[in-house]
N, C-alpha and C positions, 0 to 999 in steps of 0.2 A: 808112865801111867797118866792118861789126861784127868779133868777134871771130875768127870760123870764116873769115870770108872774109880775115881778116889773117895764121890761120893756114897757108893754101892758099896766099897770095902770098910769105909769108916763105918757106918751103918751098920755092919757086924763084926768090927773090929774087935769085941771080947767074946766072938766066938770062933775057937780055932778051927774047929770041924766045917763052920760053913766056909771060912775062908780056902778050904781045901778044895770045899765043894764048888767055888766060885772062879777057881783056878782057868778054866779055858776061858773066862772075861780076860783076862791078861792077854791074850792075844787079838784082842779086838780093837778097835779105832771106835771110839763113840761120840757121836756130837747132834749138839740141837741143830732143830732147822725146820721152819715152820710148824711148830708145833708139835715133832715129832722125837724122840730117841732114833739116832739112825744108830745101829750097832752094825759096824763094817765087820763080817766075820769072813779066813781065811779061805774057807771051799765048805762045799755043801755039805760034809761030813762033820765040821767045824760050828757051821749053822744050826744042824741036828743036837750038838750036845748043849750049844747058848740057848737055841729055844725051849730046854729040858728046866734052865737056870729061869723061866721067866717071871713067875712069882717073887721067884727072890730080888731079881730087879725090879717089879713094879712096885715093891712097897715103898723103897725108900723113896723112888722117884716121883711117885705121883705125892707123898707124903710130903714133899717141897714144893707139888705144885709145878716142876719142869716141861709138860709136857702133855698131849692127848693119846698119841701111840706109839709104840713102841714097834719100828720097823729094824729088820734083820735082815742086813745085804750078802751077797756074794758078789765079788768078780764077773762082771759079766752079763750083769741087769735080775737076775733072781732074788726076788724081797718075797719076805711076807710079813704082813701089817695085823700087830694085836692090840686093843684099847687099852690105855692106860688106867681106867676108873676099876676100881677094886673096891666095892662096899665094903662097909663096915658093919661091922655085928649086928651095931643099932639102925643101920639103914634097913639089913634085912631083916630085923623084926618088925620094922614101921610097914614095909613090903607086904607084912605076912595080915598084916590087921583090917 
């Protein structure tokens, strides 16, 4: 497990249910790189169930500040790119005003 994927899991480490849920992370390669999460995932069927998980990775991550997006590769040059910025409660009440 690299470093990004230990921070993801520590982050719900007393919840065994999401750790379940967070299980196809384990099979992925994740690392920084200009400003991004690159999540290497196995094949496009692999990609479809990580990008299911994406909420649950952007909290922790953007919560330390790692990063701007969150890209999800495949083998073969196939990405797609999601923004890391997740308001908060209070941001979208200031929004609403």
């Amino acid at each position: 497990m690299d470093r990004l994927q230990r921070v993801v899991f520590s982050f719900y480490r007393e919840d065994a249910q999401m750790e379940a849920v967070l299980e196809p992370l384990r099979r992925c390669r994740m690392r920084r790189s200009w400003g991004s999460i690159r999540v290497e995932c196995a094949d496009a069927a692999h990609l479809e169930l990580v990008s299911g998980l994406l909420g649950h990775l952007r909290l922790p991550l953007a919560a330390l500040g790692l990063g701007r997006q969150i890209v999800l590769q495949v083998p073969g040059g196939r990405q797609r790119s999601y923004p890391m910025y997740v308001p908060f409660h209070s941001d979208q009440l200031d929004q609403l005003a």
